[in-house]
N, C-alpha and C positions, 0 to 999 in steps of 0.2 A: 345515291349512286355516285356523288364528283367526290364523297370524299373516299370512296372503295376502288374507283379511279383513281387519286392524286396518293394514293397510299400504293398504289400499282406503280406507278409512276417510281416513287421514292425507290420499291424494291428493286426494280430494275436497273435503277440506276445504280443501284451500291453493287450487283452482281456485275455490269458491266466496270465498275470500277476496281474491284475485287478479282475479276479478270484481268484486265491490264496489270494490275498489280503481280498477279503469280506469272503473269508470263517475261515479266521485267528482275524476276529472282532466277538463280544460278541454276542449274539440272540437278535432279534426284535421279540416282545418287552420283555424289561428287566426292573428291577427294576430304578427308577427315571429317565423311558425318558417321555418324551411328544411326542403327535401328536393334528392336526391338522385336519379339516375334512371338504368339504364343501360338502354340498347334495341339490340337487333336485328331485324331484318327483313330487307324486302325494296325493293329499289327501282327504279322504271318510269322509264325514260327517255320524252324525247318526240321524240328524233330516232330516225327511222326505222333510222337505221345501226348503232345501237347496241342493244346485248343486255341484259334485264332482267337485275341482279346486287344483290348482298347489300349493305346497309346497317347501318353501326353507330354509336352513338352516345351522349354522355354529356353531362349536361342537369342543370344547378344550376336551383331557385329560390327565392325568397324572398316571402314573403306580406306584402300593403300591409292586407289583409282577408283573412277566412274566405273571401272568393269570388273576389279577386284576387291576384293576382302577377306577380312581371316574371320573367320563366327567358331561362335564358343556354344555348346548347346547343354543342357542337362534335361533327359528324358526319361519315360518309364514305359514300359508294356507290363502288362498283365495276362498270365497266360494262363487256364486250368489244366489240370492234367486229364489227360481222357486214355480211359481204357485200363487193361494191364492191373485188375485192382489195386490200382494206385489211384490217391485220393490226393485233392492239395493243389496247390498254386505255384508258379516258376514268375517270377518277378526280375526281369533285366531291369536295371535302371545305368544309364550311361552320361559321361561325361566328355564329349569329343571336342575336338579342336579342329577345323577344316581350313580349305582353302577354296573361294566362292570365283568363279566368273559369269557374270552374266551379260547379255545382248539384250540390245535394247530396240527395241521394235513400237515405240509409241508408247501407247499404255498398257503393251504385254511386254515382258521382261522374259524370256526361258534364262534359267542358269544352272549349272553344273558346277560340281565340286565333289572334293574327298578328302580324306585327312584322318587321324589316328583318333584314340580313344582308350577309357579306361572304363571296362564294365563287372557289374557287381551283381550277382548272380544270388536272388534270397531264394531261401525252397520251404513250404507248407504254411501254417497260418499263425497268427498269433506273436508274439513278444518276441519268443526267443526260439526266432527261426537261424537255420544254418545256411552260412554262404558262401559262394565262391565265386575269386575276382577274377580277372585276366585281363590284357591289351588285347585288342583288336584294329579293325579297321575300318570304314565307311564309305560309301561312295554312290551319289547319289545325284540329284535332280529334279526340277521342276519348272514351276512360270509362279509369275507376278503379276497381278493384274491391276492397273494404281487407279481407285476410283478418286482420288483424289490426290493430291503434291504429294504428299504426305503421308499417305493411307492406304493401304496396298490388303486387297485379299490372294490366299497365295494358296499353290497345291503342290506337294513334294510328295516324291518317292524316294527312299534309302533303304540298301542293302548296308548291315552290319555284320561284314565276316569277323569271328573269332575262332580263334582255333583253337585244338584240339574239345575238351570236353567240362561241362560244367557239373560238378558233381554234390549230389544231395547222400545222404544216408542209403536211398536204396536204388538210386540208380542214377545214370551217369547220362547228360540229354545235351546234343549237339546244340551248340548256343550260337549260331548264327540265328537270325530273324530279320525280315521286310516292316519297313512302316511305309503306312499309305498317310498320310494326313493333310490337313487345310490348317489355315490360318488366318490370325492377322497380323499384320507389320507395320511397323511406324518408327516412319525416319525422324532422324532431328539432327 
């Protein structure tokens, strides 16, 4: 039992000291760190012929400030096609660049941003599908929740307007879509 005690002991003392340590380092986030961000979800089409499906995505940024950043993202949804005997899959995958502000409330973060983009539009299955690109736009939001300095799980929502229409061999399908997704984040 003294030594399941003095090994009690030892723990405590490294987490107490481990604590004064991180509270003796600078704020997260601060001006020139980086994080890191991978997400999943889900994501809403807005054409009616298409099926809500999964979204994935991986998201660099960089801090100009403690409350700003520019993030870089590259993501994908998966959408089937429903109804209309159409048969097949509509696949956005996106490249955007935004601009981040976030508030900082302890260890929840909410942040807001928007910023442009360049999306790629494939249509049905297989090797040698057809596709079509366009710019668009983004605009979007969420929170951050940091279980640790460093370590942040996090919940976003983004609208992706694109306009006019994204067109397949036999039909032509509004390429706006919603991502709902979580993540995680890590600052350095």
């Amino acid at each position: 039992m003294t030594a399941w005690f003095r090994r009690s002991m030892y723990a405590l003392m490294v987490c107490v000291i481990a604590a004064g340590n991180a509270n003796a380092q600078s704020r997260v986030p601060d001006r020139g760190m980086f994080a890191l961000t991978l997400s999943g979800g889900f994501a809403i089409p807005a054409d009616d012929e298409l099926e809500s499906g999964f979204f994935v995505g991986v998201s660099g940024e960089g801090y100009l400030s403690p409350r700003i950043s520019l993030k870089g993202q590259f993501g994908g949804a998966f959408f089937d096609v429903e109804g209309g005997g159409l048969d097949g899959a509509v696949d956005p995958w996106h490249l955007t660049g935004s601009v981040v502000y976030n508030w900082e409330h302890g260890k929840w973060h909410p942040y807001a941003g928007g910023g442009i983009g360049y999306y790629k539009y494939r249509f049905g299955e297989g090797d040698d599908r057809l596709t079509d690109s366009q710019f668009g736009v983004n605009v979007g939001g969420g929170i951050e929740y940091f279980f640790t300095r460093s370590d942040v799980v996090q919940g976003d929502i983004t609208v992706h307007f694109v306009s006019g229409t994204a067109d397949s061999f036999i039909y032509a399908y509004k390429p706006r879509y919603w991502t709902l997704s979580g993540g995680y984040k890590k600052y350095f």
